[in-house]
Every structure is written in structure tokens, then in C-alpha cells.
C-alpha positions as CSV (number, residue, x, y, z in Angstrom):
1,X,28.0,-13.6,-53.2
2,X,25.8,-16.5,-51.4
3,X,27.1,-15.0,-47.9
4,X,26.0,-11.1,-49.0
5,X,22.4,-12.7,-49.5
6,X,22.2,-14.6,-46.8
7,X,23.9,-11.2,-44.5
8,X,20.5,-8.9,-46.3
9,X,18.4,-12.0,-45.2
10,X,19.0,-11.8,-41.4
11,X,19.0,-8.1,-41.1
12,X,16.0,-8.0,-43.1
13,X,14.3,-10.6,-40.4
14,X,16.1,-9.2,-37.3
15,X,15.0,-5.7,-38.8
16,X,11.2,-6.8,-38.6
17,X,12.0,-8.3,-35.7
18,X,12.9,-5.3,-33.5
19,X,10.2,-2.9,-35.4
20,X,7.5,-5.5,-33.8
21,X,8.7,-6.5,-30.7
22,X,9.1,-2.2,-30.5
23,X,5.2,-2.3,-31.4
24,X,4.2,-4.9,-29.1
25,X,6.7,-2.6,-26.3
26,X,4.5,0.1,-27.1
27,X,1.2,-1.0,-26.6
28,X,2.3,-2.9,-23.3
29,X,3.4,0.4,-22.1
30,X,0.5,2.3,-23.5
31,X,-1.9,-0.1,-21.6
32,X,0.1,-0.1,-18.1
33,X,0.4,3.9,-17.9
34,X,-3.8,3.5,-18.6
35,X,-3.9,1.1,-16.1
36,X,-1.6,3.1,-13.5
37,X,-3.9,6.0,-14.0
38,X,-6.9,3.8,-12.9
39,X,-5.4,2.3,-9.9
40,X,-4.1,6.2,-8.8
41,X,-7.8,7.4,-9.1
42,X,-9.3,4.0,-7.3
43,X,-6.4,4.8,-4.6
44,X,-7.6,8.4,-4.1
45,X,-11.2,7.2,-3.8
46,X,-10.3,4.9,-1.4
47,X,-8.4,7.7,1.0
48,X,-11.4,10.1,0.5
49,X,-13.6,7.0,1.8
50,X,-11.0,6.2,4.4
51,X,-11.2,9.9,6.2
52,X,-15.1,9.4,6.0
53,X,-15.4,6.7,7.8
54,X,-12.4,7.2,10.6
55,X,-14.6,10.2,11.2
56,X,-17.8,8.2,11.8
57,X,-15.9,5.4,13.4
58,X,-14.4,7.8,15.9
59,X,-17.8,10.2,16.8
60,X,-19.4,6.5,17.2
61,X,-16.8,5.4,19.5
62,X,-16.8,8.7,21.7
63,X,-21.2,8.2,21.8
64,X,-20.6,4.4,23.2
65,X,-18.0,5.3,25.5
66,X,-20.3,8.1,27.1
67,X,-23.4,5.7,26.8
68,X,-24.2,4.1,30.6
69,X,-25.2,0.8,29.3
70,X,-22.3,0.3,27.5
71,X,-19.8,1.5,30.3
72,X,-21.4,-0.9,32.6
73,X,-21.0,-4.2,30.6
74,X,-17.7,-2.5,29.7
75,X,-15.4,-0.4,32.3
76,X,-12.7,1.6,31.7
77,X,-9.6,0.0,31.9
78,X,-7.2,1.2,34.2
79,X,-3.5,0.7,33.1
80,X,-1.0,-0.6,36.1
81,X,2.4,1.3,35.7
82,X,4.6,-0.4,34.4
83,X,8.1,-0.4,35.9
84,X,11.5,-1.4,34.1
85,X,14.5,-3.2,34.8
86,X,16.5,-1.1,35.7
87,X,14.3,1.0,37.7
88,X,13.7,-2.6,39.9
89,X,17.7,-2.4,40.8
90,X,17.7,0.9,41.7
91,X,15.0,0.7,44.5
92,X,16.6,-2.5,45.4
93,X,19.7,-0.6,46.1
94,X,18.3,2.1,47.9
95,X,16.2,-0.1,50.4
């Protein structure tokens, strides 16, 4: 009989148990999914600012680069062609 009480005394307590730690799941889920919701609109904020200003960063880029000033304390670059390895052997070859 004394092991049939103490068998009703630990699923009574492991019975609590679970129905809190399923409240406390709960409201840790409840508050990330709020929280998730926050950080998708702060993320779509962000993109919306983000096209904004690639579109003023680029129109003030394309006004400097057609400004005389700024073209004479900084000239275009111009980009030496680049040759490879292999192309290297094969005019070696053929010479």
C-alpha cells in the first residue's frame, strides 16, 4: 500500500511538472513568434531604405563622375588587359 502512495505522489508532481514547463513552453513561443514578427517588419524597413539610398548613392556618383573638378583630381582609370597563363604559352609557341 506505501508503494501505491508514493506511485500517486510522483505522477501527481511529474503531472504539475509537465502542465508548467508546457506553460512556460508556451509563453516562450508566444513571445518569439511576437518577436519574429518585429524583426520581419524592421527587415522590410530596412530593404525599403536600402533601395532609397542605392538610388541616391548611384545618381550622386554619376553627377561627380561628370563633374570637371572631380575628374581632374581623379581620372578614369584605365584597366591593362590582363592575359592568362595559358594564353602566355601559346604566343610563346607561336613566335
Amino acid at each position: 500500500m506505501e508503494t501505491l502512495i508514493k506511485a500517486d505522489i510522483f505522477f501527481f508532481i511529474s503531472s504539475v511538472a509537465t502542465v508548467i514547463i508546457t506553460i512556460l513552453v508556451s509563453i516562450l513561443l508566444f513571445y518569439s513568434i511576437k518577436a519574429g514578427k518585429n524583426l520581419y517588419t524592421l527587415s522590410e524597413a530596412l530593404k525599403g531604405g536600402l533601395k532609397d539610398s542605392e538610388e541616391f548613392v548611384s545618381e550622386l556618383r554619376e553627377r561627380l563622375e561628370n563633374n570637371f573638378i572631380f575628374r581632374i583630381f581623379f581620372p578614369p582609370v584605365r584597366r591593362k588587359k590582363r592575359t592568362t597563363v595559358k594564353d602566355d604559352a601559346v604566343r610563346n609557341n607561336q613566335k
